[in-house]
N, C-alpha and C positions, 0 to 999 in steps of 0.2 A: 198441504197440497192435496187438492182432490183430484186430480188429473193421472190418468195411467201413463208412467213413465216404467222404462227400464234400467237395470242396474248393469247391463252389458257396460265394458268398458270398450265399449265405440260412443259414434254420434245416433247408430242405430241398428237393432237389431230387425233381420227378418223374421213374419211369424206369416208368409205366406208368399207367391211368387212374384205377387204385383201390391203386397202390405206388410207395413214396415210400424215400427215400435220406436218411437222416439227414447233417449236417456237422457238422464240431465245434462248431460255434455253439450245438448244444443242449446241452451236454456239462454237469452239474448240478455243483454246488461238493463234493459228498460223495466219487462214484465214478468214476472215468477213464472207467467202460464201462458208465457211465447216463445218460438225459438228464436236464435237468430237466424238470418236469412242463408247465412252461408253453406248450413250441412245439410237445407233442405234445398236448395239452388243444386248444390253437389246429388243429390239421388235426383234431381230428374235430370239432370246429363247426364247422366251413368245409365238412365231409362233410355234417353235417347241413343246412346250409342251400344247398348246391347238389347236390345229390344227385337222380337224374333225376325229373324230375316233381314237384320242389321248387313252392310255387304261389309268386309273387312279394307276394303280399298277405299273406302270413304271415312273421310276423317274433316272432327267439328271445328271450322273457321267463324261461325258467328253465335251466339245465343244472345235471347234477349229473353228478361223473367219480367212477368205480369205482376206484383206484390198483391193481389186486391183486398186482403185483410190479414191481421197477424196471423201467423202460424201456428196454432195451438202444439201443446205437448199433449196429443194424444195420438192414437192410431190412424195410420195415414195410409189411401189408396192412392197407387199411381196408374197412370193411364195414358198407351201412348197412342198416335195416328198421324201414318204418311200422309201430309199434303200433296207433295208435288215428287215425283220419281223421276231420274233421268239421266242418262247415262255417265254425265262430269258433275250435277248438283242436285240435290235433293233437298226436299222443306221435312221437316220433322217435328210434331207437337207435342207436349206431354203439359200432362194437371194430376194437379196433387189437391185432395180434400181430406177430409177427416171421414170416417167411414161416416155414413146414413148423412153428412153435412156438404154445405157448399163449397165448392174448389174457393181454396185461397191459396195457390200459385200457379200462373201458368209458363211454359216455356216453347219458346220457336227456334230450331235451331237450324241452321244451315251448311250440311254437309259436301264437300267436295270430294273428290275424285282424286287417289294419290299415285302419281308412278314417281316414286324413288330415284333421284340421279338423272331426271327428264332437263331440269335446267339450273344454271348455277345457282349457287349457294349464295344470299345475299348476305354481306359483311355485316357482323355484329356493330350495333350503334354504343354508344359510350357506357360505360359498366359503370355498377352499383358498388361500394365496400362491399365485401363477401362479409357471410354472417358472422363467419368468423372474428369481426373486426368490426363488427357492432355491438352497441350496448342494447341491457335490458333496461328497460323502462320501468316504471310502477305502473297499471292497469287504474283508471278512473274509478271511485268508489260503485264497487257491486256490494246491492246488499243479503248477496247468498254465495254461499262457499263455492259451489260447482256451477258451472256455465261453461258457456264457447270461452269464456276469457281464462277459462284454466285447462280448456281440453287443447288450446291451440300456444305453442312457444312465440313468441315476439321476440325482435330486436332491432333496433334503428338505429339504419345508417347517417338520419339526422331526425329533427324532429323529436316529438315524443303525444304518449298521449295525453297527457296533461300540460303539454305545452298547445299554444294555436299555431297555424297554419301548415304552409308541405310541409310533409315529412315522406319518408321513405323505410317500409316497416317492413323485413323478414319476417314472413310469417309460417309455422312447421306443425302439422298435426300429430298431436301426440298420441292417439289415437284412432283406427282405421274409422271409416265412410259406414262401414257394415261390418259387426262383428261377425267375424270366421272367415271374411272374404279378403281379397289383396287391394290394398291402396292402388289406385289409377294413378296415372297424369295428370288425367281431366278431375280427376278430385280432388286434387291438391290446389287445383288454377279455382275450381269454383269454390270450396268451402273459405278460400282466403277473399275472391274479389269484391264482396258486397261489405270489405271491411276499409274504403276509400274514406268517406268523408269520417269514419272512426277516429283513423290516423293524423286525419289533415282539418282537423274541423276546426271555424275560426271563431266559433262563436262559444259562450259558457252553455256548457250540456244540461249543468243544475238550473237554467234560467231559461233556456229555450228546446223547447221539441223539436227532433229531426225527424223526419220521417220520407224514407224513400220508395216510392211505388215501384218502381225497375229497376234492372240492371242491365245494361249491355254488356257481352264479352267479346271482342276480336281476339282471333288467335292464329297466328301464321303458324307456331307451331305449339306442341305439348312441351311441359317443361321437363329435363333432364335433372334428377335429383330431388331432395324430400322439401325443399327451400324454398319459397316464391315470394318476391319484394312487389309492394303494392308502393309504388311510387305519385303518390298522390298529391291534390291541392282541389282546395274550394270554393267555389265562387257562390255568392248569397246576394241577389238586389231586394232591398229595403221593400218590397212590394210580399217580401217572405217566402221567393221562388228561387232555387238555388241547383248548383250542379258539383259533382265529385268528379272529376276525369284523372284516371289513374294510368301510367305507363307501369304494364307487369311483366316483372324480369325472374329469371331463374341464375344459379351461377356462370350461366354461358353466355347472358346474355337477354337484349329483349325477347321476350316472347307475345306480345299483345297490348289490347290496353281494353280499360274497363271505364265507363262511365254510372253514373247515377243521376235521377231527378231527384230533387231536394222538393220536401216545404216544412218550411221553417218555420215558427210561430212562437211568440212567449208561453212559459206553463204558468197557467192559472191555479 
């Protein structure tokens, strides 16, 4: 590997306020010298919600990430800027590049306004098996030791990854977002939800390329506890345009839902 990575046992070390050090923990199942989307999805939510002058009464209801090229394993600036300010919602931007190179991620996120206890509580919708009372899977062949698929615990309450179609996967970082610092909420919702069509995919992975330029997150709220089920399925028209839409829950319950754009294509 020629790429500078670090041996922190996070997804990433900082080595400045606004740049960070990737580890092999991000490292994605496709390319030695990309990550996967999910621990770099996870640091720019974590940009946008402590970023200076962040208000603490606003809290993220929507992101949506820009993919425009893989994510290298090298050194990464992040970068953020208010769109839109206002007293119940606010737009919020950030991009991540590799230093002296092109942004390849961006993120829009959309914050709301919180008063606590202002209106009822809406009734949890139908529950997932707790992880407790799911199995482990076997992981799709990786052909390197360390990756997201060994810094992150799996368990399915059906499905599998080496099975097709939904499935419903517990997923639990074994590892924090940034070495030295405290796991979020919101880190745990984004480092798992770009793992949708992973879980739920219908097609053979040794035979066809997936590739997904975005992701959306809805989130009515953050999740309670280190667990979050990516309750997934995929849809693919034979034109090689396809979609991941995921219902994401925590032990209490839903918490959101995550989609993805698919294009699909044979590997040559």
């Amino acid at each position: 590997m020629t790429e500078k990575t670090s041996c922190a046992e996070a997804f990433f070390e900082r080595v400045a306020d606004d740049r960070y050090l990737p580890t092999e923990n991000t490292r994605g199942p496709w390319s030695a010298d990309s990550q996967h989307a999910g621990p770099p999805a996870a640091l720019l939510g974590r940009a946008v919600q402590t970023r200076t002058g962040a208000r603490e009464d606003m809290r993220l209801a929507r992101i949506t990430f820009e993919i425009t090229s893989p994510v290298p394993l090298k050194p990464l600036a992040v970068t953020t800027n208010v769109l839109r300010e206002g007293r119940s919602v606010e737009l919020v931007e950030a991009s991540l590049a590799p230093e002296g190179g092109q942004e390849v991620m961006r993120a829009r996120a959309l914050r709301i306004r919180t008063e606590p206890g202002s209106v009822p509580q809406e009734t949890p919708g139908p529950e997932i098996p707790a992880p407790g009372s799911a199995e482990s899977e076997p992981f799709f062949p990786v052909p390197w030791d360390v990756g997201y698929h060994t810094a992150m615990e799996s368990r399915f309450a059906h499905g599998s990854f080496l099975g097709r179609g939904p499935a419903a996967c517990w997923l639990r970082m074994r590892v924090p977002l940034v070495e030295g610092e405290k796991v979020a909420p919101l880190d745990r919702v984004l480092v798992a939800a770009d793992s949708g069509n992973g879980v739920s995919n219908v097609l053979d992975f040794s035979q066809h390329l997936f590739v997904n330029p975005d992701l959306t997150v809805h989130l009515h709220r953050h999740p309670a506890g280190e667990w979050v089920c990516i309750d997934a399925r995929t849809s693919i028209d034979s034109a090689g345009v396809g979609m991941s839409e995921a219902a994401i829950h925590d032990e209490q319950g839903p918490i959101g839902r995550g989609v993805q754009s698919l294009f699909v294509a044979p590997r040559r």
